[in-house]
gemmi code that builds the backbone of each chain (N, CA, C; Angstrom):
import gemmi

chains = {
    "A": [
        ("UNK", (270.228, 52.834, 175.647), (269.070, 53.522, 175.122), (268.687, 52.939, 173.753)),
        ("UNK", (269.483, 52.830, 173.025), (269.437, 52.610, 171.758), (269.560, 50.873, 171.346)),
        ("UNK", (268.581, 50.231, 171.451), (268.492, 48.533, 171.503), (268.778, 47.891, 170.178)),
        ("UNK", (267.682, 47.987, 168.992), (268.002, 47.354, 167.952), (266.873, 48.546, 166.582)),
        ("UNK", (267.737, 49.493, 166.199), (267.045, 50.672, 165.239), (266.396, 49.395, 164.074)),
        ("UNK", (265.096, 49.383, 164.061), (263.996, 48.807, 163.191), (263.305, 49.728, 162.317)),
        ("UNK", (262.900, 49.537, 161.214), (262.087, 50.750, 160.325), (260.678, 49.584, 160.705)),
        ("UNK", (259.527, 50.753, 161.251), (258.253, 50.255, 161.617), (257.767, 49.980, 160.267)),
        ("UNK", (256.704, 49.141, 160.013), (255.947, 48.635, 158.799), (254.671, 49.650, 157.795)),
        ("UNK", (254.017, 50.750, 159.110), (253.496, 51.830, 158.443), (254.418, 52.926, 158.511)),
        ("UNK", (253.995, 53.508, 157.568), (255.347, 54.851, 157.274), (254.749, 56.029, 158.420)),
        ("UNK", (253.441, 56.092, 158.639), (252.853, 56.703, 159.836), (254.053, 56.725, 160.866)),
        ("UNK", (254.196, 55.790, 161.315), (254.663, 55.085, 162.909), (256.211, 55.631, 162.399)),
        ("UNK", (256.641, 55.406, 161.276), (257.803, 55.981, 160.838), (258.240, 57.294, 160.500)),
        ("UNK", (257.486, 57.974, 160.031), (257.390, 59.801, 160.237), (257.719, 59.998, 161.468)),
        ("UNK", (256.123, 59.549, 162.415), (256.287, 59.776, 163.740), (257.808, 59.837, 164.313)),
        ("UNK", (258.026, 58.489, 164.197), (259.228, 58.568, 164.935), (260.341, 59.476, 164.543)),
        ("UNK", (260.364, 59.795, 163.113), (261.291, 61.138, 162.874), (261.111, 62.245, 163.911)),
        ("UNK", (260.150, 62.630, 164.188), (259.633, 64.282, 164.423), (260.012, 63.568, 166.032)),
        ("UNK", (260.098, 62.332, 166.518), (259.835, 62.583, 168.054), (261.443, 62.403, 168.342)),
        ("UNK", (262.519, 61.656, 167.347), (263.947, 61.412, 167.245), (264.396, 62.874, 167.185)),
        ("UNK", (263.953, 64.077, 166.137), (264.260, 65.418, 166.026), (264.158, 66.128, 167.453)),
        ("UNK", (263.052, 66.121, 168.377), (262.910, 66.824, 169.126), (263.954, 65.815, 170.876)),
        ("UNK", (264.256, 64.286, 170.701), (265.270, 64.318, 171.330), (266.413, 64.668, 170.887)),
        ("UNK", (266.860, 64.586, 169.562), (268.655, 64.950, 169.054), (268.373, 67.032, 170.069)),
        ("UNK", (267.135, 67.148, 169.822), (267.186, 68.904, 169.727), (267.360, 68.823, 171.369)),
        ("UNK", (266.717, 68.025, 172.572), (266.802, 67.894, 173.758), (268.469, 67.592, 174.410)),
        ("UNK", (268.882, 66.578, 173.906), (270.458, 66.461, 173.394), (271.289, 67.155, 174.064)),
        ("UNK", (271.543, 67.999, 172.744), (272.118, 68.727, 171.969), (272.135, 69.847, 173.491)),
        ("UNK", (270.936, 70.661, 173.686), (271.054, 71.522, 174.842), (271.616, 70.951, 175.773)),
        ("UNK", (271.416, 69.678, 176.009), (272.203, 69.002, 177.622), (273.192, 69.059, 177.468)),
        ("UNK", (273.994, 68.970, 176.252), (275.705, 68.254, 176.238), (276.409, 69.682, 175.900)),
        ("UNK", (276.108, 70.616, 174.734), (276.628, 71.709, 175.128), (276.611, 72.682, 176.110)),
        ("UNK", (275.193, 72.951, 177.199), (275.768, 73.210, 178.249), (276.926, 72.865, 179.439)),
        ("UNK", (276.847, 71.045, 179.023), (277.425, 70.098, 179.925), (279.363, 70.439, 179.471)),
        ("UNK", (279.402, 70.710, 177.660), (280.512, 71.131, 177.474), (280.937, 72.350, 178.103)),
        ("UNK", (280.073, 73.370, 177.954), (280.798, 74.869, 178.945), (280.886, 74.802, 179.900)),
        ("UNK", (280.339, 74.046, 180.443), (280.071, 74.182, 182.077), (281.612, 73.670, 182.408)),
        ("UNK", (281.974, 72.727, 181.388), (283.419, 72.096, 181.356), (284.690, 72.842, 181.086)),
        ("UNK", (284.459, 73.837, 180.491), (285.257, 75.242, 179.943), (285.660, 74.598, 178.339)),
        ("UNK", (284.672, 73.694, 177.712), (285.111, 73.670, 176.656), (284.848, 75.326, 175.871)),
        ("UNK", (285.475, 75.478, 174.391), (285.232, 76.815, 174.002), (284.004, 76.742, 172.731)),
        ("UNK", (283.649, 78.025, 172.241), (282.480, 77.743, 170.795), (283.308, 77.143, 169.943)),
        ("UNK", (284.229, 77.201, 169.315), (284.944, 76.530, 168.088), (284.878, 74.924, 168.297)),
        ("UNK", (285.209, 74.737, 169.500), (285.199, 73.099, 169.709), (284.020, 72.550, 169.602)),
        ("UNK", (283.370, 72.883, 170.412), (281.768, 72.672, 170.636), (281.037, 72.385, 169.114)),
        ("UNK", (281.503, 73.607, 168.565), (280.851, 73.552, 167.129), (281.354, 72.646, 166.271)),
        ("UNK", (283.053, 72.357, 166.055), (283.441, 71.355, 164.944), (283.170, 69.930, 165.712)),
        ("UNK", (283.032, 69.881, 166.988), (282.120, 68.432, 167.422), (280.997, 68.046, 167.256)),
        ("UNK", (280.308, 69.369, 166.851), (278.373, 69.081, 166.332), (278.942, 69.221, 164.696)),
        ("UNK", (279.808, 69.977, 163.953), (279.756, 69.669, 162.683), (278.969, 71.045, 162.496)),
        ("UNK", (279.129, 72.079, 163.177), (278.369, 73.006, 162.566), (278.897, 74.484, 162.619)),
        ("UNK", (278.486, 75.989, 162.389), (279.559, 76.563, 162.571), (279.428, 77.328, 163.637)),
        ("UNK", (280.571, 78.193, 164.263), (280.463, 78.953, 165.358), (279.241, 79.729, 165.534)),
        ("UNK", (279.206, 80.271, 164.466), (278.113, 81.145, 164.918), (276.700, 80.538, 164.960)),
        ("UNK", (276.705, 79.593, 164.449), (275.186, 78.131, 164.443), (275.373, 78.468, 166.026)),
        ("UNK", (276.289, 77.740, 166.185), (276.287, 76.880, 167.767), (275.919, 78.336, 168.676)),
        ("UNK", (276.484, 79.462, 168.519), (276.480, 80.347, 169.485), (275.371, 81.283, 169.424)),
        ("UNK", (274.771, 81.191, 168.059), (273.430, 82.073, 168.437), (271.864, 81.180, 168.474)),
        ("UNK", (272.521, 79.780, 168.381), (271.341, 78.598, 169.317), (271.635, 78.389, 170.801)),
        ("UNK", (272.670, 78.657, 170.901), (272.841, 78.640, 172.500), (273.022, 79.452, 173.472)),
        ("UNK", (273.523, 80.098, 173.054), (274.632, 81.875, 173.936), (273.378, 81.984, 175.373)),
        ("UNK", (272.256, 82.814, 174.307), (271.762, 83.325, 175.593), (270.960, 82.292, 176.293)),
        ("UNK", (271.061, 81.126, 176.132), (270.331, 79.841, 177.410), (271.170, 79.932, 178.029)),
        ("UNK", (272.641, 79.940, 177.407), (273.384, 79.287, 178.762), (273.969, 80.953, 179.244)),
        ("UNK", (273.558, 82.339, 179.454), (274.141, 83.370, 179.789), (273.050, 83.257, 181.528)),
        ("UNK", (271.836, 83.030, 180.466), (270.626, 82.703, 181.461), (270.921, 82.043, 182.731)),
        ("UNK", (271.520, 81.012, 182.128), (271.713, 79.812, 183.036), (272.708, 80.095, 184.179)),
        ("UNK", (273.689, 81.033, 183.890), (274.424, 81.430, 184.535), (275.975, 80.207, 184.332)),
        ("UNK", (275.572, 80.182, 182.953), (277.160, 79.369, 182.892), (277.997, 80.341, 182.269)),
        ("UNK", (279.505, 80.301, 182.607), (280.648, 81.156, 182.733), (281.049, 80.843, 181.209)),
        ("UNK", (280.702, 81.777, 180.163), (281.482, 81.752, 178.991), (282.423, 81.685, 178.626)),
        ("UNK", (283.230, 81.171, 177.759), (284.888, 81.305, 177.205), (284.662, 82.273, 175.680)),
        ("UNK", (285.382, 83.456, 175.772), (284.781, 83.780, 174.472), (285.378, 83.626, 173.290)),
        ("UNK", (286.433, 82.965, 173.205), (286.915, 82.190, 171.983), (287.186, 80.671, 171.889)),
    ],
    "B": [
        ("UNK", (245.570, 87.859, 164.012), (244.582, 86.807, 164.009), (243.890, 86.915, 165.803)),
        ("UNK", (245.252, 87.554, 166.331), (245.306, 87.645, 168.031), (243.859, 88.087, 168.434)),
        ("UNK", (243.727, 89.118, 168.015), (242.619, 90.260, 168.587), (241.610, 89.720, 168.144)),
        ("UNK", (240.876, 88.629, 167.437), (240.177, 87.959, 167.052), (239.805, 86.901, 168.435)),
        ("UNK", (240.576, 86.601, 169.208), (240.815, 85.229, 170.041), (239.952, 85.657, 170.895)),
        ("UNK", (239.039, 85.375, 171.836), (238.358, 85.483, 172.959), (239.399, 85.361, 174.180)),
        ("UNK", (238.794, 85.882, 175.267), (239.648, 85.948, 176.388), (240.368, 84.415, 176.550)),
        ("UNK", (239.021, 83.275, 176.422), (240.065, 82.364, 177.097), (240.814, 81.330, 176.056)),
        ("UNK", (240.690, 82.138, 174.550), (241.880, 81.255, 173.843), (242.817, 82.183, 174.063)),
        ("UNK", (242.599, 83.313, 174.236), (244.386, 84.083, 174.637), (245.175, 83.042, 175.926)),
        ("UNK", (244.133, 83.329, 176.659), (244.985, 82.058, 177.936), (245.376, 80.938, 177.453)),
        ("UNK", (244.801, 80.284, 176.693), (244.788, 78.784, 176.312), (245.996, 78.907, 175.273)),
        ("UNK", (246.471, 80.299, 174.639), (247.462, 80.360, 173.967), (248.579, 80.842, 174.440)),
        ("UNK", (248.613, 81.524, 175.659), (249.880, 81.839, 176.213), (250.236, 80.967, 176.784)),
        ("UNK", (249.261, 79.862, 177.699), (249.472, 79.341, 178.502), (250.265, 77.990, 177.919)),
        ("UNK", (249.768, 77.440, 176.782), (250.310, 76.205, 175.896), (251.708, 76.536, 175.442)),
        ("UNK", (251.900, 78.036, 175.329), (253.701, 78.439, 175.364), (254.566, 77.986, 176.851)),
        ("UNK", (253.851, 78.129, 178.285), (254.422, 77.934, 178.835), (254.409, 76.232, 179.013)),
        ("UNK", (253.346, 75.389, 179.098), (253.212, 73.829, 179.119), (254.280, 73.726, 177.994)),
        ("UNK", (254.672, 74.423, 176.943), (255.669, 73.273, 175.697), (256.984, 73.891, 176.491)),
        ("UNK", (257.349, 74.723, 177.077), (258.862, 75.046, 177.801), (258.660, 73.916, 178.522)),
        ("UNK", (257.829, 73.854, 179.916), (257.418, 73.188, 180.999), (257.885, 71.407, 180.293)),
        ("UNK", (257.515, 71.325, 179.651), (257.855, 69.472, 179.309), (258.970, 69.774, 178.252)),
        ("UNK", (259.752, 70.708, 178.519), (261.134, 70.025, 177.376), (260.988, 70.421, 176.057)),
        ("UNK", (259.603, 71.075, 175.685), (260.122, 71.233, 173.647), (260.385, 72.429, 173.276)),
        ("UNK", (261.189, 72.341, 172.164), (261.535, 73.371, 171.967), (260.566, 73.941, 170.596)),
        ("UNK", (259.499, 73.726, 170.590), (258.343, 74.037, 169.928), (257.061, 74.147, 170.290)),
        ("UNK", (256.178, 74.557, 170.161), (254.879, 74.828, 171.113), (254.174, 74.123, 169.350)),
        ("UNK", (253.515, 72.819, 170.030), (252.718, 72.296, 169.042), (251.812, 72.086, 169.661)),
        ("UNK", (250.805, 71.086, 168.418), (248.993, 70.764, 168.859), (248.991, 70.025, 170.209)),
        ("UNK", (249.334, 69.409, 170.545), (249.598, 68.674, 171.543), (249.266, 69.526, 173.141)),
        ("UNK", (249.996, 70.667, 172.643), (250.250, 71.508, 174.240), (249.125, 72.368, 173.961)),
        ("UNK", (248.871, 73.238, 173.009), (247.320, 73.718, 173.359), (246.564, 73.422, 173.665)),
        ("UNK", (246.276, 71.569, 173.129), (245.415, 70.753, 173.703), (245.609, 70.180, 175.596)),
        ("UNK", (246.872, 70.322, 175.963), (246.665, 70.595, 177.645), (246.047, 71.644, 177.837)),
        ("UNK", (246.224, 72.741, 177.476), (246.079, 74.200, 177.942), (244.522, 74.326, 177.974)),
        ("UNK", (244.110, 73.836, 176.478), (242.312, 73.839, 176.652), (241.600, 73.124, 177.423)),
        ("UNK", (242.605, 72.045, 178.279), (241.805, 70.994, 178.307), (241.464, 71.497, 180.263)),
        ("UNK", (242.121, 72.981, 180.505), (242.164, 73.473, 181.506), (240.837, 74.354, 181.465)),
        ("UNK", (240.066, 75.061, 180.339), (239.313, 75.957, 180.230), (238.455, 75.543, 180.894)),
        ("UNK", (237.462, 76.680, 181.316), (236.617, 77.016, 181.962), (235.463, 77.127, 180.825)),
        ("UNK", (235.383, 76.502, 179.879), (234.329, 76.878, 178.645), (233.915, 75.671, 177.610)),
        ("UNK", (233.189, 75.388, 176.444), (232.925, 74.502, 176.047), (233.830, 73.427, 175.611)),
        ("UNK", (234.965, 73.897, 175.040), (235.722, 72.892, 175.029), (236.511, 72.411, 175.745)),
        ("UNK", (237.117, 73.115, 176.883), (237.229, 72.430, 178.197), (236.616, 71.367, 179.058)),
        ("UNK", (235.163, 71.919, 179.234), (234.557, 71.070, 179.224), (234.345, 69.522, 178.786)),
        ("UNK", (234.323, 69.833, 177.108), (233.724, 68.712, 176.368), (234.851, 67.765, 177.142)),
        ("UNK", (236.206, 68.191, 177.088), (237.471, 67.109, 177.098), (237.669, 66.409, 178.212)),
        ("UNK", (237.250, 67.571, 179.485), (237.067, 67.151, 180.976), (235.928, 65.620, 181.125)),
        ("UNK", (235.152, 65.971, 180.164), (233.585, 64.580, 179.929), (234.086, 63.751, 179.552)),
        ("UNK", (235.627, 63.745, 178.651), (235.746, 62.631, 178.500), (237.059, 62.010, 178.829)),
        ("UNK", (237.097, 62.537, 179.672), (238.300, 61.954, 180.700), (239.538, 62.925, 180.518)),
        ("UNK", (240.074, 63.676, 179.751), (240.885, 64.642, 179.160), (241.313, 66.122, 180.118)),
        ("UNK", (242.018, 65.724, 181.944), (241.920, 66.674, 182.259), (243.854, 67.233, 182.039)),
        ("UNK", (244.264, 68.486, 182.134), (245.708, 68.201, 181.430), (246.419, 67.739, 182.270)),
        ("UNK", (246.246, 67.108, 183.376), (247.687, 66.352, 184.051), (247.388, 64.808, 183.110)),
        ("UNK", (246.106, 64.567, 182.779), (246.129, 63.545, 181.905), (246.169, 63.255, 180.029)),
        ("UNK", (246.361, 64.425, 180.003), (246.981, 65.429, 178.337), (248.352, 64.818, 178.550)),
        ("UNK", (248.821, 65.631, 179.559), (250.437, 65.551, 179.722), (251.104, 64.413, 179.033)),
        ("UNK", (250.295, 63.494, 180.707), (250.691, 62.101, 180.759), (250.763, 61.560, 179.253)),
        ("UNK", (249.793, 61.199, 178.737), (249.667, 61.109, 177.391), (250.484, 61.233, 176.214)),
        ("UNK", (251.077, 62.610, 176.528), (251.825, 63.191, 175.566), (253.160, 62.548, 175.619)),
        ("UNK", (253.548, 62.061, 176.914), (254.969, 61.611, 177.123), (254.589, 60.268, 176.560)),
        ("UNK", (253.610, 59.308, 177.307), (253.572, 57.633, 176.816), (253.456, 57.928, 175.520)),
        ("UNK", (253.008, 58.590, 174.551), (252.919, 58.570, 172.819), (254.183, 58.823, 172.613)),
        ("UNK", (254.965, 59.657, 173.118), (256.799, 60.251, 172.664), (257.083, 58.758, 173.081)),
        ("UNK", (257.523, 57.858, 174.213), (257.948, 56.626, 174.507), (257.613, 55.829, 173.334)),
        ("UNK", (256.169, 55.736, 172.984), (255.507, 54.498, 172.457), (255.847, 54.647, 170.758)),
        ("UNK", (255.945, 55.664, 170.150), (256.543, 56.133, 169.003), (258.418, 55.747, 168.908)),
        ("UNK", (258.694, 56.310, 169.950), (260.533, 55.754, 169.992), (260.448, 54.276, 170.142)),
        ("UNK", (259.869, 53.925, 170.926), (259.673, 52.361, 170.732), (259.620, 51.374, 169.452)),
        ("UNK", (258.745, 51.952, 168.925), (258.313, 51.089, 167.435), (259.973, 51.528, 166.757)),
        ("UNK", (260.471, 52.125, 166.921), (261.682, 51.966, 166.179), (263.395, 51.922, 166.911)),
        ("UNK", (262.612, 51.035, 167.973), (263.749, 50.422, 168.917), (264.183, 51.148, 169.690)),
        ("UNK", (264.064, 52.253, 170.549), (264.642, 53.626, 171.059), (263.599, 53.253, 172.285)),
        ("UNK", (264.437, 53.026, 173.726), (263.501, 53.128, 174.659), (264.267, 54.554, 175.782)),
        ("UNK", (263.245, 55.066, 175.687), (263.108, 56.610, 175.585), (262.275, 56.391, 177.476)),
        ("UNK", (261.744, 55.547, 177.954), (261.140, 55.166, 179.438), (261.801, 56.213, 180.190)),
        ("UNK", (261.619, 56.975, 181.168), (262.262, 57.275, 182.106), (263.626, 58.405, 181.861)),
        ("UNK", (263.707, 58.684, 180.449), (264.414, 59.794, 180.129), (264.089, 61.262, 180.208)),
        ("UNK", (264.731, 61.692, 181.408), (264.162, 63.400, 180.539), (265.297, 64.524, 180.818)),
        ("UNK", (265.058, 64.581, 179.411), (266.501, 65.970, 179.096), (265.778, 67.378, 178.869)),
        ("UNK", (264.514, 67.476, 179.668), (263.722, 68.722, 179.351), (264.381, 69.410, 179.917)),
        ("UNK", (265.302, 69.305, 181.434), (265.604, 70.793, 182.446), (266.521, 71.469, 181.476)),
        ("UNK", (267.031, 71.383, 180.789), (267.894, 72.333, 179.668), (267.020, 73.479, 178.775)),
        ("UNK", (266.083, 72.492, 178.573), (265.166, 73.234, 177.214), (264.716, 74.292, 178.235)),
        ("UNK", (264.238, 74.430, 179.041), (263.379, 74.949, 180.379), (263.290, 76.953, 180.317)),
        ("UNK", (264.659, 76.809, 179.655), (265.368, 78.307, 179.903), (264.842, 78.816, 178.425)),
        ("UNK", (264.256, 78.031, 177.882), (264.522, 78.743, 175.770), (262.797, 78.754, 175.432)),
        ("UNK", (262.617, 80.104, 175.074), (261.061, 79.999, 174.414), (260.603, 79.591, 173.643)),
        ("UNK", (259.847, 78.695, 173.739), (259.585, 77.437, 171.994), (259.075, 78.580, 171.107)),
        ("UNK", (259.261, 78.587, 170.009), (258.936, 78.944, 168.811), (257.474, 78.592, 168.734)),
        ("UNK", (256.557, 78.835, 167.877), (255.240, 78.091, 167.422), (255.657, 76.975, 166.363)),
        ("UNK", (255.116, 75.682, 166.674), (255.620, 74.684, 165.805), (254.613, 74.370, 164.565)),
        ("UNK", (254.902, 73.975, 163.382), (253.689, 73.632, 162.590), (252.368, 73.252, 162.741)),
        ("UNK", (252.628, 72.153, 163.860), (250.856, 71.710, 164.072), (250.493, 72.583, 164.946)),
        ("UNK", (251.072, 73.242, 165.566), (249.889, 74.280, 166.255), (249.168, 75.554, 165.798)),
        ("UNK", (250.404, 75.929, 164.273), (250.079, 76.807, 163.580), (248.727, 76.717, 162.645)),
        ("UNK", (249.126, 75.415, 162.410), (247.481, 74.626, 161.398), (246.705, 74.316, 162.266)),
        ("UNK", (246.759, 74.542, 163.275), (245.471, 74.419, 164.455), (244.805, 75.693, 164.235)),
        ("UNK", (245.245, 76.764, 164.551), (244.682, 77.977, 164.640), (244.424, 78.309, 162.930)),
        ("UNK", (245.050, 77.453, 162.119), (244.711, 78.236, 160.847), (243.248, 77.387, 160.447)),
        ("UNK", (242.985, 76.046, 161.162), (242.148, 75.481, 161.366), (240.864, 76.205, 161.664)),
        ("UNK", (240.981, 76.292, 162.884), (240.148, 77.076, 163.982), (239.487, 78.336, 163.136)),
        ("UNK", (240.165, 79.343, 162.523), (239.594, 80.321, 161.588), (238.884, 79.900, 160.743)),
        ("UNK", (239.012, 78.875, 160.390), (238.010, 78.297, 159.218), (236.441, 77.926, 160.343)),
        ("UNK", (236.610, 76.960, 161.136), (235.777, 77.032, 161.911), (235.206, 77.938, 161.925)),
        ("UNK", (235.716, 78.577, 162.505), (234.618, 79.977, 163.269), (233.908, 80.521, 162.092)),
        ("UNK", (234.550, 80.622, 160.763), (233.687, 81.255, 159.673), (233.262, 80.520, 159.506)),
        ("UNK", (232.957, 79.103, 159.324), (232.176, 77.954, 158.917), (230.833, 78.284, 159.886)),
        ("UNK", (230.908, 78.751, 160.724), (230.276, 78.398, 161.994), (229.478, 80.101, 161.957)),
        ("UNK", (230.429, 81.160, 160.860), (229.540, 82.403, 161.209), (229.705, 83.364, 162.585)),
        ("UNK", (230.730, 82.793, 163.036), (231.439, 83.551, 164.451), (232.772, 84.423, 163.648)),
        ("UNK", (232.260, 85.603, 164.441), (233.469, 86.654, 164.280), (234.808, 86.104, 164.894)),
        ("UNK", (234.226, 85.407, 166.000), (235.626, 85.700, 167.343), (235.963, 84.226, 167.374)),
        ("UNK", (237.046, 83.950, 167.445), (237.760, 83.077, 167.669), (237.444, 82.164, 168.895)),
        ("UNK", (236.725, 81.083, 169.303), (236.727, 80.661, 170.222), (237.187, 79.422, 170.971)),
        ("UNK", (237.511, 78.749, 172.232), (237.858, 78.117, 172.367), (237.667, 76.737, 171.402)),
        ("UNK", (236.189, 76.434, 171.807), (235.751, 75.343, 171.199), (236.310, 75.435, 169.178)),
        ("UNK", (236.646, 76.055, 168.732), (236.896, 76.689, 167.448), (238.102, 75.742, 167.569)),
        ("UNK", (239.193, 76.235, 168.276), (240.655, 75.793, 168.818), (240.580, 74.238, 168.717)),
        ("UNK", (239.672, 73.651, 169.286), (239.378, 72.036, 169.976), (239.149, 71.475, 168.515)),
        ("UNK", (238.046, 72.307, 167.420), (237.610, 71.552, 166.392), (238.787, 71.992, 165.329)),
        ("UNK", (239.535, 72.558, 165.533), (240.552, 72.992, 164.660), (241.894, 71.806, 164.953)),
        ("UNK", (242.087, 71.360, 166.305), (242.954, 70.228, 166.296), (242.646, 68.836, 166.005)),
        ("UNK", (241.391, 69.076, 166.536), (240.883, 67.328, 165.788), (240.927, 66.776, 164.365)),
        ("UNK", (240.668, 68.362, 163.506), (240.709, 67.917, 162.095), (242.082, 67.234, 161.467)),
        ("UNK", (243.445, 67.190, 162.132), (244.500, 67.154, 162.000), (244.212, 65.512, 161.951)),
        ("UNK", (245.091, 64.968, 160.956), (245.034, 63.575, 161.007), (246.143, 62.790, 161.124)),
        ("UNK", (247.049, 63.295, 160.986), (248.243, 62.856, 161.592), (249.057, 63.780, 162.703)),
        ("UNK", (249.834, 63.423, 163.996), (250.765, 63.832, 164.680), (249.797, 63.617, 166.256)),
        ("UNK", (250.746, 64.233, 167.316), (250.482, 63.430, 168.563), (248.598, 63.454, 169.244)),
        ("UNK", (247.968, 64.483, 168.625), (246.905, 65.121, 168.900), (246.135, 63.587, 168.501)),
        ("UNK", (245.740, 63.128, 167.068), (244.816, 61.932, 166.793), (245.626, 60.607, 167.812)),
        ("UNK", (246.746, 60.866, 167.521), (247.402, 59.474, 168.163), (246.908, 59.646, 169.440)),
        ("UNK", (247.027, 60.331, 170.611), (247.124, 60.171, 171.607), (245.579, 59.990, 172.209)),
        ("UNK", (244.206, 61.000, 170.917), (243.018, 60.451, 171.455), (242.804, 58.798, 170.703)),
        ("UNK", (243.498, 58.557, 170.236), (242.960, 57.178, 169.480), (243.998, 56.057, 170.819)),
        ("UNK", (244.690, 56.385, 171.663), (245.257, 56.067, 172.263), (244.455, 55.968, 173.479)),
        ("UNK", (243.447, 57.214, 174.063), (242.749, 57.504, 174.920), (241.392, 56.389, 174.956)),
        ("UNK", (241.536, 56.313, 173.532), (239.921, 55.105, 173.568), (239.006, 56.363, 173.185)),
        ("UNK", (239.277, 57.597, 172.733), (238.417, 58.645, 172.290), (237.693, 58.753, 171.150)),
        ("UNK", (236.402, 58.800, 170.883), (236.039, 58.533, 169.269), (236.380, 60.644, 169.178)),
        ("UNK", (236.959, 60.419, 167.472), (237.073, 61.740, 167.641), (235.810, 62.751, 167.040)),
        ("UNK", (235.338, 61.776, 166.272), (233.960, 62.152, 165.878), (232.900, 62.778, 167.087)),
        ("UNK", (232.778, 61.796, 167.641), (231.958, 62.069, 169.043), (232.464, 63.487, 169.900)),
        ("UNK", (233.569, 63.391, 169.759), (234.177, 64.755, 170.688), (233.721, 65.904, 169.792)),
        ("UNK", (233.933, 66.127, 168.457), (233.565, 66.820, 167.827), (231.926, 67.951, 167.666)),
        ("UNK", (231.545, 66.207, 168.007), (229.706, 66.360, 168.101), (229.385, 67.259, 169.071)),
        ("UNK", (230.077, 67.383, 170.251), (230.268, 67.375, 171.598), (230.196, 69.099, 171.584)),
        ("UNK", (230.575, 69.641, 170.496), (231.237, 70.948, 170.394), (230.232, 71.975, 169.331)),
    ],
}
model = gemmi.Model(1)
for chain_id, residues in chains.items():
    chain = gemmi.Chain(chain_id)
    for i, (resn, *xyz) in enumerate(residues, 1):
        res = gemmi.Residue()
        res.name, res.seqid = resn, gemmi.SeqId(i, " ")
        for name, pos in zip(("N", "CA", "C"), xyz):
            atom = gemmi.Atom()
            atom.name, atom.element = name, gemmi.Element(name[0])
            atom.pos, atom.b_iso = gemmi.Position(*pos), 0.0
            res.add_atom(atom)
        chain.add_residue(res)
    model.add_chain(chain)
structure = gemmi.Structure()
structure.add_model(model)
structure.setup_entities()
């Protein structure tokens, strides 16, 4: 995916690409921590692997993946 | 600001909540209202339909500008999509769609209209000069002036 990271020549084209890099890390991020529970990883792990804290990780995610019908671990 | 909106920017505003779930974001920006209007049944629907702007071709659009943006900074993004996750989570309202409608109010008083109207919505995103909305009509071959006129 990731070929050769270049900084574009207008800062335009370079913003841009911030805001469109933000909304894949944010696309991500939902795939792989569902992909972790679905694995029976737990919130503590999940979270010191994103670098963030339990309760970050669990009240950005909890109820997608309750939705989703993935099987929680609750510690 | 709601009760201000005419019937079919309420649609054009619920409905652009469901198009930004529908493609993956987890934000409802200018971009997706501009599918949603580009569905209306009214002047600015219209105008966009005249000029080629119907929303399966919004859509389209919206994804080749996300590609063509990751591109310029080496990221080929072709053929990726990690939307079925987002699918389940209600986007928030994102900045540019918020300055659309804060747009649009100016319009309509510019214009001497009580009510919020579609076409209001249309001239409220065009004024935006940066993010996917100019890119993607300057992408389209769209003068945005002309669309404007149009309205």
């Amino acid at each position: 995916m990731l070929t050769d990271l270049t900084s574009p020549e207008d800062p335009a084209d370079g913003l841009a690409a911030v805001v469109a890099l933000r909304r894949l890390a944010e696309q991500l991020e939902a795939a792989e921590v569902e992909r972790a529970m679905r694995a029976g990883w737990n919130w503590p792990d999940v979270a010191e692997a994103l670098g963030v804290t339990r309760q970050a990780v669990h009240k950005k995610h909890a109820k997608r993946l309750i939705a989703a019908g993935v099987e929680l671990r609750r510690r | 600001m709601f009760h201000r909106f005419t019937e079919p920017v309420r649609v054009a505003v619920i409905d652009a909540t469901a198009i930004a779930r529908d493609m993956g974001a987890m934000t409802v920006e200018a971009e997706h209202l501009l599918v949603s209007l580009a569905a209306g049944n009214d002047p600015a629907g219209h105008a966009l339909r005249d000029v080629g702007l119907d929303p399966g071709e919004v859509r389209e659009a919206i994804r080749r500008d996300f590609e063509r943006v990751l591109g310029r900074v080496g990221i080929d993004a072709a053929g990726m999509d990690l939307s079925a996750n987002c699918r389940r989570t209600t986007p928030r309202w994102g900045a540019s769609a918020k300055q659309g409608l804060e747009r649009a109010l100016e319009e309509a008083k510019r214009r001497g209209d009580r009510r919020i109207r579609a076409e209001h919505i249309l001239l409220g995103l065009l004024r935006a000069e940066h993010g996917a909305v100019p890119r993607i009509l300057e992408g389209e071959g769209i003068d945005r002036d002309e669309l404007t006129g149009r309205l």
